[in-house]
Backbone and ligand atoms as CSV (ligand in chain L), in Angstrom:
chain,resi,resn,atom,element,x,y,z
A,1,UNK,N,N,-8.401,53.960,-31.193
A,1,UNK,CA,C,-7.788,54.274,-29.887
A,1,UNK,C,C,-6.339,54.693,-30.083
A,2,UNK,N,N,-6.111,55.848,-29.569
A,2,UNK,CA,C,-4.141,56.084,-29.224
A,2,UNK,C,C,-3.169,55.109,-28.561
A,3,UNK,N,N,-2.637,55.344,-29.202
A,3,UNK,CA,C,-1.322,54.300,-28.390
A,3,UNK,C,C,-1.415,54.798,-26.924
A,4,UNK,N,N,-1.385,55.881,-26.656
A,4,UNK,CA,C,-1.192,56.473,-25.189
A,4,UNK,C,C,-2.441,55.749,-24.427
A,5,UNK,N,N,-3.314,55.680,-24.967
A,5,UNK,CA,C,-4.538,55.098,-24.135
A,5,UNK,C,C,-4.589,53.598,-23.758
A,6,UNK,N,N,-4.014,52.817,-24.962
A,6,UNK,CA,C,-3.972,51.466,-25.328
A,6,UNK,C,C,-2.831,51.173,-24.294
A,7,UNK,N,N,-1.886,51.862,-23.815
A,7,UNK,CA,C,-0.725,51.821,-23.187
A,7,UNK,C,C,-1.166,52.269,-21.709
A,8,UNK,N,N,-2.200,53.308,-21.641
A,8,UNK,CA,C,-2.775,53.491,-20.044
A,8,UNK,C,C,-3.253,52.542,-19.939
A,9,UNK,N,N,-4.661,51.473,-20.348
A,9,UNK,CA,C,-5.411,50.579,-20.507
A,9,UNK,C,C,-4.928,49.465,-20.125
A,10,UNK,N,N,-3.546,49.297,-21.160
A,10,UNK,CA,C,-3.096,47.761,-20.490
A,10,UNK,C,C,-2.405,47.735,-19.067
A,11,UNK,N,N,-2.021,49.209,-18.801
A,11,UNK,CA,C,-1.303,49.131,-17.372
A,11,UNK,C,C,-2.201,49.016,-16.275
A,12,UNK,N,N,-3.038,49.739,-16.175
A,12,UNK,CA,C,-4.914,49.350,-15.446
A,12,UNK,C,C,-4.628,47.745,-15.338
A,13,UNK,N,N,-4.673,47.100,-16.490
A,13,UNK,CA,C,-5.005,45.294,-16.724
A,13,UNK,C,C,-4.332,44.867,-16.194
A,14,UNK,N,N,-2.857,45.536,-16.195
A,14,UNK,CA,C,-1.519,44.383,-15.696
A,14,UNK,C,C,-2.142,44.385,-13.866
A,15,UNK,N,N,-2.282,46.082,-13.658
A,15,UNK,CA,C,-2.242,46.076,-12.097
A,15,UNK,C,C,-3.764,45.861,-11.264
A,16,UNK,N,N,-4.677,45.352,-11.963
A,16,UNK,CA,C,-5.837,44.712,-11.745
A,16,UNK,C,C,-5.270,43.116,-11.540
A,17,UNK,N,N,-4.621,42.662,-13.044
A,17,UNK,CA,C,-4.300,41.167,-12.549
A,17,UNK,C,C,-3.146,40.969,-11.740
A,18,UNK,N,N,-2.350,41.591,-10.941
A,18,UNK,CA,C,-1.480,42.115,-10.068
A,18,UNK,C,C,-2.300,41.664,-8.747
A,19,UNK,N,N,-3.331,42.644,-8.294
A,19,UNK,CA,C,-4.136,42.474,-7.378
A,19,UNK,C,C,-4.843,40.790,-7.354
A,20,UNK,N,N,-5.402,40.718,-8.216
A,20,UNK,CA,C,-6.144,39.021,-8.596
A,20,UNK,C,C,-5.082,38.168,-7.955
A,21,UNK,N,N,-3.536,38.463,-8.512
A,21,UNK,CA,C,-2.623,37.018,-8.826
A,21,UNK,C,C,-2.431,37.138,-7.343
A,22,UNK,N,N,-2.378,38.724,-6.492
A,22,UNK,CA,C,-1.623,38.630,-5.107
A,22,UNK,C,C,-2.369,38.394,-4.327
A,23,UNK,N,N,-3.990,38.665,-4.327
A,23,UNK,CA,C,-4.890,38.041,-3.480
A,23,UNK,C,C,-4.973,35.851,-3.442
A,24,UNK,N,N,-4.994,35.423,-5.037
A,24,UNK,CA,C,-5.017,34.434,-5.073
A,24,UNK,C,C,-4.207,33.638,-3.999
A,25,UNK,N,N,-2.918,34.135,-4.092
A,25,UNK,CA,C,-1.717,33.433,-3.893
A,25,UNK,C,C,-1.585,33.626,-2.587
A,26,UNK,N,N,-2.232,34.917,-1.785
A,26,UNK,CA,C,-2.392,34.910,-0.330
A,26,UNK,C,C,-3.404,33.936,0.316
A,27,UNK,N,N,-4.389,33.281,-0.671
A,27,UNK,CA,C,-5.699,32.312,0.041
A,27,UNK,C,C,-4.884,31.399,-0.449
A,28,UNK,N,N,-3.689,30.891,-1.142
A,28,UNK,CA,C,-3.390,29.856,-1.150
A,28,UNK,C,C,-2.222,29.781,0.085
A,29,UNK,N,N,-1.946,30.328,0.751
A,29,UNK,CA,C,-0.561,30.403,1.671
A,29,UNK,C,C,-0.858,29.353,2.852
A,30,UNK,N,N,-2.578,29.611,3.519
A,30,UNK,CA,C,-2.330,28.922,4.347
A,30,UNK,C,C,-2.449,27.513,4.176
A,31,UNK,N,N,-3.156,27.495,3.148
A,31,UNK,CA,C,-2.935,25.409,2.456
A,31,UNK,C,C,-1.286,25.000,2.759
A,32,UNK,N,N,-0.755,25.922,1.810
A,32,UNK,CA,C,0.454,25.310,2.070
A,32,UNK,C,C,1.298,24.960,3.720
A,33,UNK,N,N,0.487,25.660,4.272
A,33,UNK,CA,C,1.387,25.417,6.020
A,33,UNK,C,C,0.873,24.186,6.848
A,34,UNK,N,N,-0.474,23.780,6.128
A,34,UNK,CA,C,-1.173,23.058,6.659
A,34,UNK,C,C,-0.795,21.598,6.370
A,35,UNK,N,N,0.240,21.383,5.491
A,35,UNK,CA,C,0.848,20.154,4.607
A,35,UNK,C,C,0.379,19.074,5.532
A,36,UNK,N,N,1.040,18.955,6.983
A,36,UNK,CA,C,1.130,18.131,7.898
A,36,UNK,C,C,-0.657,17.347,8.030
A,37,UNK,N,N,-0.767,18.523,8.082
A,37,UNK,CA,C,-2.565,17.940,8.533
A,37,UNK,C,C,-3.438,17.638,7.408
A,38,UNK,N,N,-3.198,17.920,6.243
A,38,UNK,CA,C,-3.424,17.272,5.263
A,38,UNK,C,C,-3.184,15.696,4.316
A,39,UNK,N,N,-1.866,15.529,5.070
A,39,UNK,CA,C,-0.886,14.445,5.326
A,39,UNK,C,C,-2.029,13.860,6.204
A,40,UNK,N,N,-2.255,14.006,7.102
A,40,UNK,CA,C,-3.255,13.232,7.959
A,40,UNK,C,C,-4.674,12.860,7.219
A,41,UNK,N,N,-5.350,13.910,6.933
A,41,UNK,CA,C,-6.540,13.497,6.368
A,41,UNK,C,C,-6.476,12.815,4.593
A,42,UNK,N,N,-5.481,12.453,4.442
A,42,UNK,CA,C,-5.547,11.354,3.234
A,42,UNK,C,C,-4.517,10.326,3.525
A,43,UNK,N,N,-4.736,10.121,4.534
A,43,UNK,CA,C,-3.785,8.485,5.074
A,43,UNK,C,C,-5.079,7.600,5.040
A,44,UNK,N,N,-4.054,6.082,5.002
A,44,UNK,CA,C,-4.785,5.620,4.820
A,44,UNK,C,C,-6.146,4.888,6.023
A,45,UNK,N,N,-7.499,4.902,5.881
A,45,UNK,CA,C,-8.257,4.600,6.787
A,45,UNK,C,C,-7.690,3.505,7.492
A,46,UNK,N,N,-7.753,3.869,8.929
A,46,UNK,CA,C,-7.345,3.104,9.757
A,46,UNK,C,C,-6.426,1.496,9.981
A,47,UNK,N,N,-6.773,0.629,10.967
A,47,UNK,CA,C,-5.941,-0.741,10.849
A,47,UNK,C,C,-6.891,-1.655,10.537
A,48,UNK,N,N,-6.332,-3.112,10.254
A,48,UNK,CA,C,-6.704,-4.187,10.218
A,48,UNK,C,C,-6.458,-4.882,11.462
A,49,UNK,N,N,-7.457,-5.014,12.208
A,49,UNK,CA,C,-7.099,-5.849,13.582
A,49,UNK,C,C,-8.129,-7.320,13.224
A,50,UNK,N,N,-7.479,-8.153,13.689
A,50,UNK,CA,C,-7.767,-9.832,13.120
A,50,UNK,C,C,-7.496,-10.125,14.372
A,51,UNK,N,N,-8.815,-11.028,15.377
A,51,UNK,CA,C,-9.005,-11.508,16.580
A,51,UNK,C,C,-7.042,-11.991,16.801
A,52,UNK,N,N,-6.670,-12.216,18.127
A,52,UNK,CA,C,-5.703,-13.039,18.119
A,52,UNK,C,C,-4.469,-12.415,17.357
A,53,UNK,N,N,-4.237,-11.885,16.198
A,53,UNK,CA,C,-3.541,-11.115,15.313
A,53,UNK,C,C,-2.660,-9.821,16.076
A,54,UNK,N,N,-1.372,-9.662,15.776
A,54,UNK,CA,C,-1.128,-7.691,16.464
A,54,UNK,C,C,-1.793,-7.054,15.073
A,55,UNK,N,N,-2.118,-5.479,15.576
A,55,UNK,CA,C,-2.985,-4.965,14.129
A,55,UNK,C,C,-1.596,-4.611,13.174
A,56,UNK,N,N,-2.227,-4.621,12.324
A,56,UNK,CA,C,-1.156,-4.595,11.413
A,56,UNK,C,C,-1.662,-2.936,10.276
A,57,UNK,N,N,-0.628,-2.086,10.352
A,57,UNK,CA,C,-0.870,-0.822,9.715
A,57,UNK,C,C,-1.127,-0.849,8.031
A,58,UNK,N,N,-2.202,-0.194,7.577
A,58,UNK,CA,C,-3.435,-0.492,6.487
A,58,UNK,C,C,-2.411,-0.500,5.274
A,59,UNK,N,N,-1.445,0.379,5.537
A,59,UNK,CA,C,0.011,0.573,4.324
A,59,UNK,C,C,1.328,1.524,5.094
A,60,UNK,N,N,2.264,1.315,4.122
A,60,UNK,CA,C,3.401,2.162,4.487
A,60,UNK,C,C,3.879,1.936,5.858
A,61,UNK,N,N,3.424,1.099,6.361
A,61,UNK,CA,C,4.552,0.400,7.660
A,61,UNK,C,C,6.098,0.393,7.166
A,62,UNK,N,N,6.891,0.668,8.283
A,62,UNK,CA,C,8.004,0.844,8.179
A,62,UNK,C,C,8.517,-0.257,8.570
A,63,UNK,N,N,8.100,-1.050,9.712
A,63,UNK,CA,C,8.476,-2.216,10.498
A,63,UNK,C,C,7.849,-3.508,9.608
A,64,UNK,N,N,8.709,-4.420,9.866
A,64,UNK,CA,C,8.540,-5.514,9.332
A,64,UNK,C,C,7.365,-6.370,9.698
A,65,UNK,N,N,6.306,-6.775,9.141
A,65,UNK,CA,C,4.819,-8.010,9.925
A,65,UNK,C,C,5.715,-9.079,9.949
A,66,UNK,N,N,4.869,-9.615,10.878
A,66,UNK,CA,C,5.306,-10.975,11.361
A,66,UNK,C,C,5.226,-11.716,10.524
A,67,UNK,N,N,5.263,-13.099,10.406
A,67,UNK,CA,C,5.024,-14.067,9.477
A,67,UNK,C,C,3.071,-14.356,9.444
A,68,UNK,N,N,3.088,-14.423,11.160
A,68,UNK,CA,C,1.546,-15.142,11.437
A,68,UNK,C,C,0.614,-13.613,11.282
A,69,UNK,N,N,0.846,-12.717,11.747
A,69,UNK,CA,C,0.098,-11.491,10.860
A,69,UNK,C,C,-0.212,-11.122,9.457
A,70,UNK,N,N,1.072,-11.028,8.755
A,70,UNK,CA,C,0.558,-11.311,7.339
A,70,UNK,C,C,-0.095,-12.863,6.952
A,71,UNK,N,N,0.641,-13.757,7.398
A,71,UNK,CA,C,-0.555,-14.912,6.781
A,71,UNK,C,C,-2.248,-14.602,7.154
A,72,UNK,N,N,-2.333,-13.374,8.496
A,72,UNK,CA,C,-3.475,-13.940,9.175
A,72,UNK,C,C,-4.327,-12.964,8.476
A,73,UNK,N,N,-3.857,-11.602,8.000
A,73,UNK,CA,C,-4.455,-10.420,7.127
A,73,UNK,C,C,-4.684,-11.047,5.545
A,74,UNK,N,N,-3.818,-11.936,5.007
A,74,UNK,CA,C,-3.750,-11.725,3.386
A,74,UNK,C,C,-4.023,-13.409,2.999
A,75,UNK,N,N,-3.559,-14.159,3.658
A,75,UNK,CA,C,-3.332,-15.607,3.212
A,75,UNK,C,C,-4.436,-16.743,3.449
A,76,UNK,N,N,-4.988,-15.942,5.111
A,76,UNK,CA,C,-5.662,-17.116,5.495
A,76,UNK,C,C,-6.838,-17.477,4.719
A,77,UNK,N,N,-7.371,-17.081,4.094
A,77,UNK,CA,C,-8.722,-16.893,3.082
A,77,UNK,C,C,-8.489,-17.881,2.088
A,78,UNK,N,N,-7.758,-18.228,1.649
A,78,UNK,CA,C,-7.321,-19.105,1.036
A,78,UNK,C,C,-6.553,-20.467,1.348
A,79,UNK,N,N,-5.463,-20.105,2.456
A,79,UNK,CA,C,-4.628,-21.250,2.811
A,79,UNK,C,C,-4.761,-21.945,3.900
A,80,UNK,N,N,-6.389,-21.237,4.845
A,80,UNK,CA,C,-6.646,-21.986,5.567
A,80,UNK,C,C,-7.831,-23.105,5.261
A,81,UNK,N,N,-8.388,-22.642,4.114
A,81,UNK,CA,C,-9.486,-23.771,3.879
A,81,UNK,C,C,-9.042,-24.599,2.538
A,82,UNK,N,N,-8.135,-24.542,1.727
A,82,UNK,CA,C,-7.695,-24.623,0.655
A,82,UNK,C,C,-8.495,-24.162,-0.516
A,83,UNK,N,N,-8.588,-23.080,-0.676
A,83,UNK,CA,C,-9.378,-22.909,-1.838
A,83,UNK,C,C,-8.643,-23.329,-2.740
A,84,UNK,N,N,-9.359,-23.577,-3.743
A,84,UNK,CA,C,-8.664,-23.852,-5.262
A,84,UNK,C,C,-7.290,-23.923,-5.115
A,85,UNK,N,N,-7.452,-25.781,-3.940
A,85,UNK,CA,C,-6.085,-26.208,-4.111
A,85,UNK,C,C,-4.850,-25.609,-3.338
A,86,UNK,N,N,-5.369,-24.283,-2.423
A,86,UNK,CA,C,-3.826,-23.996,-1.876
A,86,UNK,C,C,-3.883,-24.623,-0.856
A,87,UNK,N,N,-2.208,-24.822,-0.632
A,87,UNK,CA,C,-2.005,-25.377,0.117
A,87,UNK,C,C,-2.101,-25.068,1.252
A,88,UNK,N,N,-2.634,-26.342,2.294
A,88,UNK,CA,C,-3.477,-25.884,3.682
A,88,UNK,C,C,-2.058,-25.488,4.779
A,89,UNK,N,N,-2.792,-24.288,5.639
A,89,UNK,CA,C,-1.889,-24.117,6.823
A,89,UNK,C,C,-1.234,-25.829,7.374
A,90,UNK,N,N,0.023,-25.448,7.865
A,90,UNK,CA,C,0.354,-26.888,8.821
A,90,UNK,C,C,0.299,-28.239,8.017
A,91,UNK,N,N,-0.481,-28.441,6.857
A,91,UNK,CA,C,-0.760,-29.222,6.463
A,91,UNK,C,C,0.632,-30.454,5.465
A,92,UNK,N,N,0.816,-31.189,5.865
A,92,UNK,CA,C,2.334,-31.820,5.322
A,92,UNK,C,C,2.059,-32.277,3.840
A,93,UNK,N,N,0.967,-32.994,3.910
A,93,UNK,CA,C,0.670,-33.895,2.568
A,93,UNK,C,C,0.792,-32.616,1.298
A,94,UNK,N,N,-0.436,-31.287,1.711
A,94,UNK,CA,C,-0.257,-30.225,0.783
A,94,UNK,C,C,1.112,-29.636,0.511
A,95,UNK,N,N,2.234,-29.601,1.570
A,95,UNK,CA,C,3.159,-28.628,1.413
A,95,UNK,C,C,4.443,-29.948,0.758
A,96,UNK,N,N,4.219,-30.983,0.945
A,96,UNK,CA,C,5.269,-31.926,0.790
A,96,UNK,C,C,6.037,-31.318,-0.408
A,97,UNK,N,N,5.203,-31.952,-2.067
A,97,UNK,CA,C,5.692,-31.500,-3.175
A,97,UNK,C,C,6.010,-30.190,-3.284
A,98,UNK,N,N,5.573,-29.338,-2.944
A,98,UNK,CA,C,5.788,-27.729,-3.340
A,98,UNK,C,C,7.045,-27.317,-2.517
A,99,UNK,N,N,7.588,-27.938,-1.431
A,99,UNK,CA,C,8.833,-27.991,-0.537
A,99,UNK,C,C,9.386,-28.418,-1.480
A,100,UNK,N,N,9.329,-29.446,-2.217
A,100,UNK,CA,C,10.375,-30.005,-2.659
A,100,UNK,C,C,10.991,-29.574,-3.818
A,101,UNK,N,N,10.131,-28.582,-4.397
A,101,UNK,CA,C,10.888,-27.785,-5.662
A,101,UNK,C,C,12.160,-26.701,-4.979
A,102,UNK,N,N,12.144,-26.653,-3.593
A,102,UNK,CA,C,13.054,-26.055,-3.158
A,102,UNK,C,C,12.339,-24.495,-2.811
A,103,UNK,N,N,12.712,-23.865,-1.674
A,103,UNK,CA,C,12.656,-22.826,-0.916
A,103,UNK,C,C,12.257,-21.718,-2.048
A,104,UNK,N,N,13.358,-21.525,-3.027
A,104,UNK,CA,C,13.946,-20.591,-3.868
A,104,UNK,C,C,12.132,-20.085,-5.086
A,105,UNK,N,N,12.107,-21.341,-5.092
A,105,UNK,CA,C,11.048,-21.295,-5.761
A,105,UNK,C,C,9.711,-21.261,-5.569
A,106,UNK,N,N,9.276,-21.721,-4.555
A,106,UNK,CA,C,8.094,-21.085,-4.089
A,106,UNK,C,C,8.347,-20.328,-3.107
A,107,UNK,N,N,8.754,-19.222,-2.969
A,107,UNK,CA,C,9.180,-18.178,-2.488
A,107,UNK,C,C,8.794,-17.025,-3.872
A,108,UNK,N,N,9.692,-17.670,-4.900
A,108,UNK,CA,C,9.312,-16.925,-6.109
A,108,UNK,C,C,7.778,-16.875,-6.457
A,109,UNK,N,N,7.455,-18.712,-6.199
A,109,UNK,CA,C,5.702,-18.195,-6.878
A,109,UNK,C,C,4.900,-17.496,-6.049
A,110,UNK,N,N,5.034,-17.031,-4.734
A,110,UNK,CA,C,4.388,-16.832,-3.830
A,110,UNK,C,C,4.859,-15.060,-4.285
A,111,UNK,N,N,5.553,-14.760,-4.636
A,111,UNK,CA,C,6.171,-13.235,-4.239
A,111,UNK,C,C,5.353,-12.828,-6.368
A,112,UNK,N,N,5.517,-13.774,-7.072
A,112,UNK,CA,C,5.108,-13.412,-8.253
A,112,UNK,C,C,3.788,-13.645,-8.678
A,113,UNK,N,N,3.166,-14.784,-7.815
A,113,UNK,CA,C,1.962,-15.497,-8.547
A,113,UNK,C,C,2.005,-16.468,-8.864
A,114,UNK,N,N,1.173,-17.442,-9.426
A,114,UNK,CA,C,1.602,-18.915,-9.348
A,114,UNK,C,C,0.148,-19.252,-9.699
A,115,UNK,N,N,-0.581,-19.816,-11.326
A,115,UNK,CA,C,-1.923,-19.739,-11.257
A,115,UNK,C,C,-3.010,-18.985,-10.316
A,116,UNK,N,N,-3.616,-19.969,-9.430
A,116,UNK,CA,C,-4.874,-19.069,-8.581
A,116,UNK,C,C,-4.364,-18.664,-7.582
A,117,UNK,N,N,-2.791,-18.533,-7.420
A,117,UNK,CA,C,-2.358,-17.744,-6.453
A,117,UNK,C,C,-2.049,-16.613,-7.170
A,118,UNK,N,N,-2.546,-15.421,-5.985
A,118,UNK,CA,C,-2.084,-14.065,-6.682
A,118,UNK,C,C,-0.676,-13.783,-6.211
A,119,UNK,N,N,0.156,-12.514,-6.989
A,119,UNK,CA,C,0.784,-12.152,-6.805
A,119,UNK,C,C,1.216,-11.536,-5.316
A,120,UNK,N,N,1.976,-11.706,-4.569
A,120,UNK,CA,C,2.277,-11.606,-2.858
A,120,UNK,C,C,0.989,-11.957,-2.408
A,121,UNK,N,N,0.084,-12.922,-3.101
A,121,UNK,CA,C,-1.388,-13.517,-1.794
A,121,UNK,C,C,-2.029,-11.782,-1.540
A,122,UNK,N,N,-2.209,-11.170,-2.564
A,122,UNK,CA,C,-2.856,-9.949,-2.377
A,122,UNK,C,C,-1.693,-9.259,-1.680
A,123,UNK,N,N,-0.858,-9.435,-0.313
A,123,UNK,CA,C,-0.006,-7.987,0.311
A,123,UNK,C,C,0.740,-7.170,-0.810
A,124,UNK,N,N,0.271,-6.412,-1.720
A,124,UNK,CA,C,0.583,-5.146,-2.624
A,124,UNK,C,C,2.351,-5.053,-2.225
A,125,UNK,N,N,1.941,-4.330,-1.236
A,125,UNK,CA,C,2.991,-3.974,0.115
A,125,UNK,C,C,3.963,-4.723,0.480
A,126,UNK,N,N,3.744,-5.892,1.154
A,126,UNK,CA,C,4.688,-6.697,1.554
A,126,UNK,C,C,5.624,-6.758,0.942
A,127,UNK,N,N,7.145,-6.830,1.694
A,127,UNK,CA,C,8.405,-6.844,0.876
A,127,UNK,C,C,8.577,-9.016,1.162
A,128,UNK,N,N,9.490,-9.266,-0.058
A,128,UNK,CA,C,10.308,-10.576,-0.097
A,128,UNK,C,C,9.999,-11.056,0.920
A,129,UNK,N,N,10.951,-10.295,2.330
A,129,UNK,CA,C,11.123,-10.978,3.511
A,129,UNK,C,C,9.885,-10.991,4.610
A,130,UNK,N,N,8.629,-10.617,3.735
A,130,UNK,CA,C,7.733,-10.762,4.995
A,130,UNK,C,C,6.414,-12.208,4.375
A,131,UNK,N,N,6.777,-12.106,3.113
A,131,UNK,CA,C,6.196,-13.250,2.179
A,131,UNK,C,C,6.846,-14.301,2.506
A,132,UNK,N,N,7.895,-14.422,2.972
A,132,UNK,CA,C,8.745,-15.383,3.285
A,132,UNK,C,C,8.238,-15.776,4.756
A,133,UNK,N,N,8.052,-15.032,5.527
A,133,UNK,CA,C,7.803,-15.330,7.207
A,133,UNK,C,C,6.553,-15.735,6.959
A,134,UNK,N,N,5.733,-15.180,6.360
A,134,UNK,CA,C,4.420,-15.844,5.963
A,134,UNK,C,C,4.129,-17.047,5.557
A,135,UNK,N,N,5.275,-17.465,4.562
A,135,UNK,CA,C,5.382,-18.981,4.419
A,135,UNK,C,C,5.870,-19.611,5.508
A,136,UNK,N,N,6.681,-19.669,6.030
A,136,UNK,CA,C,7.422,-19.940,7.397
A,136,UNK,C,C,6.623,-20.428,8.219
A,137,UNK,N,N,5.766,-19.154,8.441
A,137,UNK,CA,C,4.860,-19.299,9.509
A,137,UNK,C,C,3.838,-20.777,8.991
A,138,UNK,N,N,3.240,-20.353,7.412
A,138,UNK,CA,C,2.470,-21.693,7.258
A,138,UNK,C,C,2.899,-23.052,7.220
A,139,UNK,N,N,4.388,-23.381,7.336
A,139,UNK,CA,C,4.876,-24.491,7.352
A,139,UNK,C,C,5.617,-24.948,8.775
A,140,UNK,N,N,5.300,-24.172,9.731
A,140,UNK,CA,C,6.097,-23.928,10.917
A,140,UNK,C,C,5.616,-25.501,11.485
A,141,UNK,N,N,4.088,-25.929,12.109
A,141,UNK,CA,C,4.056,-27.176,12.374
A,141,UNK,C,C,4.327,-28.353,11.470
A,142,UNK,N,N,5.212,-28.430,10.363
A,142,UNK,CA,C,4.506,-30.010,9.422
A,142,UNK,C,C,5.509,-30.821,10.002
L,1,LIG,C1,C,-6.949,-15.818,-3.496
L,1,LIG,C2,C,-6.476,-16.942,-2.772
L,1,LIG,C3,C,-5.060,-16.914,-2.235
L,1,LIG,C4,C,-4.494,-16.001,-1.384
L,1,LIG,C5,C,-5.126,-14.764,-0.782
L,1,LIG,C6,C,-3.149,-16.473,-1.131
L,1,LIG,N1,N,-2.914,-17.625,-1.819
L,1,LIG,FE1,FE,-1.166,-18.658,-1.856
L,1,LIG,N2,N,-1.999,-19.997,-3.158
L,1,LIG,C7,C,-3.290,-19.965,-3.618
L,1,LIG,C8,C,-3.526,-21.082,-4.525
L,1,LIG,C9,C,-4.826,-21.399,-5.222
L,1,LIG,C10,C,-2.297,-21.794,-4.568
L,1,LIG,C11,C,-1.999,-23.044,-5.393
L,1,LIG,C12,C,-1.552,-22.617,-6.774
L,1,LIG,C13,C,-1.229,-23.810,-7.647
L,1,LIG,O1,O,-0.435,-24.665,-7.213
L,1,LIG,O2,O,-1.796,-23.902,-8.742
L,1,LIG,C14,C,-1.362,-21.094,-3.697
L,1,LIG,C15,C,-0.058,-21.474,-3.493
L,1,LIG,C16,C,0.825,-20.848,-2.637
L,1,LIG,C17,C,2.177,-21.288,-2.391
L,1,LIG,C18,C,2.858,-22.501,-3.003
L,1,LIG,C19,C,3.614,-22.092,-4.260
L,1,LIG,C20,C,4.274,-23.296,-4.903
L,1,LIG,O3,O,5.382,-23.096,-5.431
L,1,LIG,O4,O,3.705,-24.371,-4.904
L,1,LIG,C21,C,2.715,-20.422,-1.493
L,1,LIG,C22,C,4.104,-20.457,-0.907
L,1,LIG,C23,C,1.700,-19.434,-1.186
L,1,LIG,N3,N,0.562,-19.722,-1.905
L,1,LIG,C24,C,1.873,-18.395,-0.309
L,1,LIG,C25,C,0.907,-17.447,-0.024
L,1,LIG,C26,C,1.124,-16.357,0.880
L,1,LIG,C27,C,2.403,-16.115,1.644
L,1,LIG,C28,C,-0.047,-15.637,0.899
L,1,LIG,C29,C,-0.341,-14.392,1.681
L,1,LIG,C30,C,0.634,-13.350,1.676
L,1,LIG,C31,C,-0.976,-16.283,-0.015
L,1,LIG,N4,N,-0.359,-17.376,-0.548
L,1,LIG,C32,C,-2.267,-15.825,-0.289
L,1,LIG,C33,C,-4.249,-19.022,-3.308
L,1,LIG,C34,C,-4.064,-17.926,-2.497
């Protein structure tokens, strides 16, 4: 083949994949405008509503849960019947000793884990201060 041909040939190729790259990039345009509503259809499935409970949003809440909402979504499964030993809602005798290591610290095991307690009682999510109202809340009657 001539250079002259090899040189017509590839210019054909460039402006064939010219056409390809500018069609592509036009079926991709309207994805991109659609961001918002796409944003919508991969949020997360709906709320957690718990009888008695306000619902509490599935993630990425901006606003702070209550104390008795998060205990009532993440904790109660455990701290209302005592499973393996946790300590019961309201309950004085269970919460006595574990008060008494001081605030600071079961605050810590509760926010880190603590044997068969998990790390934040499962809330992923939950910040410090809502693990904290959560305890609050479970020690509110003793
Ligand atoms: C899977 C069950 C489970 C869930 C869910 C759970 N806990 Fe616990 N929790 C435990 C167990 C078991 C213990 C006792 C651990 C031990 O003393 O060995 C415990 C202990 C605790 C303690 C006492 C820590 C200490 O220093 O003695 C606090 C506070 C606590 N949990 C808070 C929470 C909070 C707040 C939530 C919800 C956000 C929660 N837990 C969810 C099982 C659970």
């Amino acid at each position: 083949m001539k250079l002259v041909n090899v040189v017509k040939t590839s210019r054909l190729f460039v402006a064939a994949l010219a056409v390809v790259v500018g069609s592509a990039s036009a079926a991709m345009l309207p994805q991109a405008k659609s961001t918002s509503s796409l944003e919508q259809r991969i949020a997360p499935i709906g709320q957690v509503r718990i009888a008695g409970a306000t619902p509490v949003a599935a993630s990425g809440s901006q606003q702070a849960r209550s104390g008795d909402a998060v205990y009532n979504q993440f904790c109660a499964a455990c701290h209302t019947s005592g499973v393996l030993n946790a300590p019961k809602l309201n309950d004085a005798a269970d919460w006595e000793a574990r008060l008494a290591q001081g605030m600071d610290t079961v605050l810590r095991h509760a926010v880190q884990g603590f044997n068969a307690m998990p790390a934040k009682g499962t809330c992923g999510n939950c910040s410090d201060d809502e693990i904290q109202a959560a305890i609050d809340y479970m020690i509110a009657e003793l």
